[in-house]
N, C-alpha and C positions, 0 to 999 in steps of 0.2 A: 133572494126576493126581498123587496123591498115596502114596506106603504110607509104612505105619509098621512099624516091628519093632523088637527087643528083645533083647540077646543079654547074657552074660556070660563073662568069660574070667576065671581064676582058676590064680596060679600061687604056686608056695613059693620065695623066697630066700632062703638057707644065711647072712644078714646080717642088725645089726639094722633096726628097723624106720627108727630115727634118718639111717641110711644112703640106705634107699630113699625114704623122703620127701624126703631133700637132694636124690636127683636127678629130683624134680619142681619142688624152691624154689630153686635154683640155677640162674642162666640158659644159662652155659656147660655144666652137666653135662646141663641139660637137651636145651642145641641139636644135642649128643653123638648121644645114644641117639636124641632123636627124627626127626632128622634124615639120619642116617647118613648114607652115601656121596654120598644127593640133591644134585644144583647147587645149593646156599641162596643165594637173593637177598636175602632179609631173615629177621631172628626178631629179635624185641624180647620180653621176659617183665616185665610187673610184678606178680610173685607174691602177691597181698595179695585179699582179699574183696573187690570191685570193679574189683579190676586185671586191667588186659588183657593178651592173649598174641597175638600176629599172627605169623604164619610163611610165606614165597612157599619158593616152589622153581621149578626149569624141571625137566619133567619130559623123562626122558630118550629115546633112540631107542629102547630097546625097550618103551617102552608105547606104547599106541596117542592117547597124547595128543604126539606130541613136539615139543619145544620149547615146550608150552604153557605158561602161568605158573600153579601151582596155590596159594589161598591158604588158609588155615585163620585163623580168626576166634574167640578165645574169650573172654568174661568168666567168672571166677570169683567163684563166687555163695556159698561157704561152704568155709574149711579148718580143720579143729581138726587144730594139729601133730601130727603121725607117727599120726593115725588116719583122717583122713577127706579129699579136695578133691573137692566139686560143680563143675562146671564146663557152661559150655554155649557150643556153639561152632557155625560156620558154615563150610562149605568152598564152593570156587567157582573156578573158571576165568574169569580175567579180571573182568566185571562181571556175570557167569551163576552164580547162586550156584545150588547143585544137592545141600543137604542143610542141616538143622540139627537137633541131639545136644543132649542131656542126658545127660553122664556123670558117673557115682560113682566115685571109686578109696577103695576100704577098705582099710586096713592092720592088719593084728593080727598080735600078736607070736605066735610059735608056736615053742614049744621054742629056741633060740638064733638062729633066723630070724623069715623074715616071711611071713604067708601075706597074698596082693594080691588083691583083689574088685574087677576092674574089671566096671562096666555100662554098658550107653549103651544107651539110648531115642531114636530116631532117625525124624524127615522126612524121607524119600528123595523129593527133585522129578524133573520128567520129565527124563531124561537123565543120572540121579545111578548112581551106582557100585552101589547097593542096598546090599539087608543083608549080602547072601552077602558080598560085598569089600569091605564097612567091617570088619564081622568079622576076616576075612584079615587087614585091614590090619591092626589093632589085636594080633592074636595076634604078626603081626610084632613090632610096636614092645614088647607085653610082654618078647617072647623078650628083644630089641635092652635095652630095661631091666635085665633081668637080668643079661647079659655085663657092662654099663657097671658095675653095682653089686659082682660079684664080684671 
């Protein structure tokens, strides 16, 4: 079984746009914000139209996965600097892959900041986290993006 859903999160950073695109095309500012506190096993970024991004973690005792190995998987499919990255990526525990996204992050400059248009169009497979808590997560990592940028 299969669903689909759809969601968009949208936030303003008091920075320019030049800023918050670095901490998507920067490996280390990237593995910062998206990663935070998580155990990282690996994150490798090659930030380019074809390049890949691979990221593990172990996730921790208070989720209900613990000790598992979580990976995320993405190629990117289109960036026009400090306006747009399409991306599409894969998550998965171990060899049980349990989602795959199509996201847009938009950037426009707005007054001395930046206003962010993240979307993701999303496969949720049987046993995937759904729409409700990729959402979650995602509003996470925005918030987690904006502290790193300010």
């Amino acid at each position: 079984m299969v669903t689909h859903g759809t969601f968009t999160i949208e936030r303003y950073y008091p920075v320019a746009v030049e800023r918050v695109f670095g901490a998507f095309a920067d490996g280390e500012k990237k593995r910062r914000w998206f990663t935070g506190e998580r155990n990282v096993v690996a994150h490798e970024l090659e930030f380019a139209v074809g390049g890949r991004e691979r990221t593990s973690t172990r996730m921790g005792e208070q989720t209900p996965f613990a000790g598992q190995v979580l990976t995320n998987e993405t190629t990117y499919l289109d960036i026009v600097e400090n306006e747009r990255i399409v991306f599409a990526y894969t998550m998965a525990f171990g060899d049980r892959r349990f989602s795959g996204s199509l996201a847009t992050v938009e950037l426009m400059a707005e007054g001395k900041g930046t206003r962010l248009r993240f979307t993701e169009q999303g496969a949720y497979f049987e046993g995937s986290d759904g729409l409700q808590t990729r959402e979650m997560g995602w509003t996470h990592l925005v918030n987690a993006l904006g502290k790193a940028v300010e």
